[in-house]
C-alpha positions as CSV (number, residue, x, y, z in Angstrom):
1,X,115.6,109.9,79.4
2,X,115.9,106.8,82.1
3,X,116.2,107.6,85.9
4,X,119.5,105.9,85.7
5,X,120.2,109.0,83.5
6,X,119.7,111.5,85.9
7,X,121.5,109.5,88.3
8,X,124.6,110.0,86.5
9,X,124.0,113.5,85.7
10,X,123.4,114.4,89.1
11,X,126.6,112.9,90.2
12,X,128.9,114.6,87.6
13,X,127.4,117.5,88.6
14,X,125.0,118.7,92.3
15,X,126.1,115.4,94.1
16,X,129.8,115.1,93.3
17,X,130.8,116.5,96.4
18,X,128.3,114.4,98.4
19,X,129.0,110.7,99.5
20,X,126.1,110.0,98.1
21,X,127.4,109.6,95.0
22,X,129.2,106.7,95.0
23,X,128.1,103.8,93.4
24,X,125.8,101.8,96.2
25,X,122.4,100.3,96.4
26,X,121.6,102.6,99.7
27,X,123.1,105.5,97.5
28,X,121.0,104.5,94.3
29,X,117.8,104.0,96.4
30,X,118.3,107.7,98.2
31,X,118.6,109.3,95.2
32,X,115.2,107.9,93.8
33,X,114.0,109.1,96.8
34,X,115.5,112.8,95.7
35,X,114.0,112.0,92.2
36,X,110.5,111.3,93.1
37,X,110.3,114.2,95.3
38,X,111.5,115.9,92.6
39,X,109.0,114.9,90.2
40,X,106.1,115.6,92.9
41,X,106.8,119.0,93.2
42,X,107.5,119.9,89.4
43,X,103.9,118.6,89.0
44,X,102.8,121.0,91.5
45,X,104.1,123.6,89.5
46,X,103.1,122.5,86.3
47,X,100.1,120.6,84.3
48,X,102.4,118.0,83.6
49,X,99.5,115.5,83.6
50,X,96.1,115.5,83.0
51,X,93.3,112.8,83.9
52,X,89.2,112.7,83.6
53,X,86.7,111.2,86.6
54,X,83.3,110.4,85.8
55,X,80.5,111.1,88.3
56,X,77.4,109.7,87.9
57,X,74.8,112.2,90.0
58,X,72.6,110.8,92.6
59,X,69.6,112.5,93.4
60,X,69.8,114.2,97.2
61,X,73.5,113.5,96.6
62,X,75.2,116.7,96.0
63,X,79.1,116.0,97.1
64,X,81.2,113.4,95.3
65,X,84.8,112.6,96.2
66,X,87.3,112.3,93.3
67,X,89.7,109.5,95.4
68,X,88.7,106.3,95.0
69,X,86.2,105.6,98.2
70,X,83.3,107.1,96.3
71,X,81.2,104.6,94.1
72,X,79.3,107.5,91.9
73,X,82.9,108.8,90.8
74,X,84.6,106.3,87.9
75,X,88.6,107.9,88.8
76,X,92.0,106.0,88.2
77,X,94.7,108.2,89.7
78,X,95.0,111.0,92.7
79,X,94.0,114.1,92.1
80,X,96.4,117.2,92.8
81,X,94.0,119.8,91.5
82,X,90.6,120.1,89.9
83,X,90.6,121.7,86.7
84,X,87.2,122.2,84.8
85,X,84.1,120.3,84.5
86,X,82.2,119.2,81.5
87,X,78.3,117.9,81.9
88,X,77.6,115.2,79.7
89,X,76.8,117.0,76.3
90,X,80.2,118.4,76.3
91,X,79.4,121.9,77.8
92,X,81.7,123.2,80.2
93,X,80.5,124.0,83.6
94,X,80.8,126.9,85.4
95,X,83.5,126.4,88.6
96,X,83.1,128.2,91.7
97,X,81.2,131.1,90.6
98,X,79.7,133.1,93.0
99,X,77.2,134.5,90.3
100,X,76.3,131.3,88.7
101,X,73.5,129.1,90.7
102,X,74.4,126.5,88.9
103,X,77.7,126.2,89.4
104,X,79.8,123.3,90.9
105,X,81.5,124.3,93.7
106,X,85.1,122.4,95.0
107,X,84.8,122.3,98.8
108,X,87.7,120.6,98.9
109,X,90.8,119.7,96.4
110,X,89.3,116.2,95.5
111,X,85.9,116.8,95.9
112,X,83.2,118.6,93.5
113,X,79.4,120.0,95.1
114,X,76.6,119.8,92.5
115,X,74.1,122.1,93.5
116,X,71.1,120.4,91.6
117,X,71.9,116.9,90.8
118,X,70.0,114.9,88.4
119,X,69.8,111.2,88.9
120,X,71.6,109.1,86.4
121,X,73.4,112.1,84.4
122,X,77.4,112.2,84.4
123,X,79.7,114.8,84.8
124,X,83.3,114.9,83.2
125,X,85.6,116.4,85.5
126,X,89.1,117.1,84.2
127,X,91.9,117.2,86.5
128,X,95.8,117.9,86.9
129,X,97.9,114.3,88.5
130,X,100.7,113.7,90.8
131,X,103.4,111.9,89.1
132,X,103.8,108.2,88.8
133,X,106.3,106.8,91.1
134,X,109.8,105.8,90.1
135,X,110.5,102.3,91.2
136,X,113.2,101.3,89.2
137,X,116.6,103.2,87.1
138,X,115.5,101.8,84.2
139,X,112.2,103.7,84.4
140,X,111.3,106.7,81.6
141,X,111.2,110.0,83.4
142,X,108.0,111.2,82.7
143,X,109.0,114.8,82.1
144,X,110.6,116.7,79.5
145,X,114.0,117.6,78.7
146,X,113.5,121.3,79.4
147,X,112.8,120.5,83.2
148,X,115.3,118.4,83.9
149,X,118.1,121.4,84.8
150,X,115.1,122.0,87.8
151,X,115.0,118.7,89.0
152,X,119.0,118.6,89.2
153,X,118.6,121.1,91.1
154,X,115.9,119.8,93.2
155,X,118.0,116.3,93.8
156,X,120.7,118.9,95.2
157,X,118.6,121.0,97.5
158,X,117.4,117.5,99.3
159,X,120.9,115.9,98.7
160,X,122.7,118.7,101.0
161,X,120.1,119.4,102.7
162,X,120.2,115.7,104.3
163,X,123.4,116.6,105.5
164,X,123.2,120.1,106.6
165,X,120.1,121.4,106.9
166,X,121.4,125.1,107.8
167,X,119.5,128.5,106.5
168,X,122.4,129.5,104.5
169,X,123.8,126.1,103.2
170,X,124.2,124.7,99.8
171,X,120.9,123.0,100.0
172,X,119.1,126.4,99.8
173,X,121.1,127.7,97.3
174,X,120.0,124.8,95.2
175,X,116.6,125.6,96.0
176,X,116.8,128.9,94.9
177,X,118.5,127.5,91.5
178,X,115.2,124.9,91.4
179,X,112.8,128.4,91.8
180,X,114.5,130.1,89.3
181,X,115.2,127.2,87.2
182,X,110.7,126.7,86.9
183,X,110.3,130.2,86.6
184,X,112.6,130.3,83.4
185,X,110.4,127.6,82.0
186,X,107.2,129.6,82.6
187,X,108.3,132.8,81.6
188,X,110.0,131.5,78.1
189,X,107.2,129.3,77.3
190,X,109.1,126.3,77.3
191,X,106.2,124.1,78.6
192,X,103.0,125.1,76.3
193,X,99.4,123.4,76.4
194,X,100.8,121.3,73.4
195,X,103.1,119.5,76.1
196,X,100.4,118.1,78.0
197,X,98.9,114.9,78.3
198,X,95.1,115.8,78.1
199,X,91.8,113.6,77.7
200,X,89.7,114.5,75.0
201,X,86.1,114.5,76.3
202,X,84.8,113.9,72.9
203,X,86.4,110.9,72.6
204,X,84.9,109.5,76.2
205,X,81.4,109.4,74.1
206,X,80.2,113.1,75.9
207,X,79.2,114.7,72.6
């Protein structure tokens, strides 16, 4: 499914009674804009994708930033939410426990706090993605089919809600449709652990 796809579904459909339908560069260029908003927030919701950052402890260095900035932490893409961390034999470490002194602690959403670090040693840290932008209508939606009645509906909720931005106009009721739309996914299982894109930390040499 190509965002040009969705383009033409949304106009049969959430944008046909909009302007923004017809068939302009300004239009085209808006609706990407709906689309990638779209996207953002259904990874939000979702472990749509999954990435791995390296740290390499310091010794007297106990916080590491998972954004780019940080030369102890080997990352390629933003971090939305940090999800578990392996140490370098494979064995999962504990997250924010408050009973476990040696667990890492996450201060902040892309940062980890290593209470004892030992120079040298890596940690895997396993975390959730935000989407990769779509720059052109030719580009592969990076979702699957069974989300793409919620972003319809999220490409309507920004669509009205750029031209009326009212409590009770259409733009909240295609909210409301986007809400329910997610929570159909999650409560029928459509989305399983099967769907996700997921780094094996055996394979990055850890065991």
């Amino acid at each position: 499914m190509t965002v040009q796809d969705v383009i033409e579904y949304a106009k049969a459909g959430e944008l046909s009674q909009l302007a923004v339908k017809e068939d302009t560069p300004e239009n085209t260029a808006s609706i990407l804009t709906y689309i990638n908003l779209g996207l953002i927030e259904l990874y939000k919701r979702f472990t749509l994708r999954t990435e791995e950052a390296i740290v390499t402890m310091r010794d007297g260095t106990t916080t590491y930033v998972l954004d780019g900035t940080d030369s102890n932490v080997d990352i390629t893409a933003e971090v939305n939410r940090i999800l578990e961390v392996y140490d370098e034999t494979g064995t999962y470490v504990e997250l924010n426990s408050e009973t476990d002194p040696l667990s890492i602690l996450t201060p902040t959403w892309n940062s980890i706090q290593v209470p004892y670090p030992s120079e040298g040693d890596t940690l895997s840290v396993i975390y959730t993605a935000p989407p990769i932008k779509m720059e052109n209508t030719t580009d592969v939606l990076p979702i699957p089919m069974t989300l793409l009645e919620a972003l319809l509906h999220y490409i309507g909720y920004r669509a009205h809600g750029s031209v009326d931005g009212a409590i009770n106009s259409e733009n909240n009721t295609h909210y409301m449709r986007f809400d329910a739309s997610c929570k159909r996914v999650k409560a029928d299982g459509l989305i399983t652990q099967d769907d996700l894109s997921s780094p094996d930390v055996n394979s990055k040499g850890f065991v």
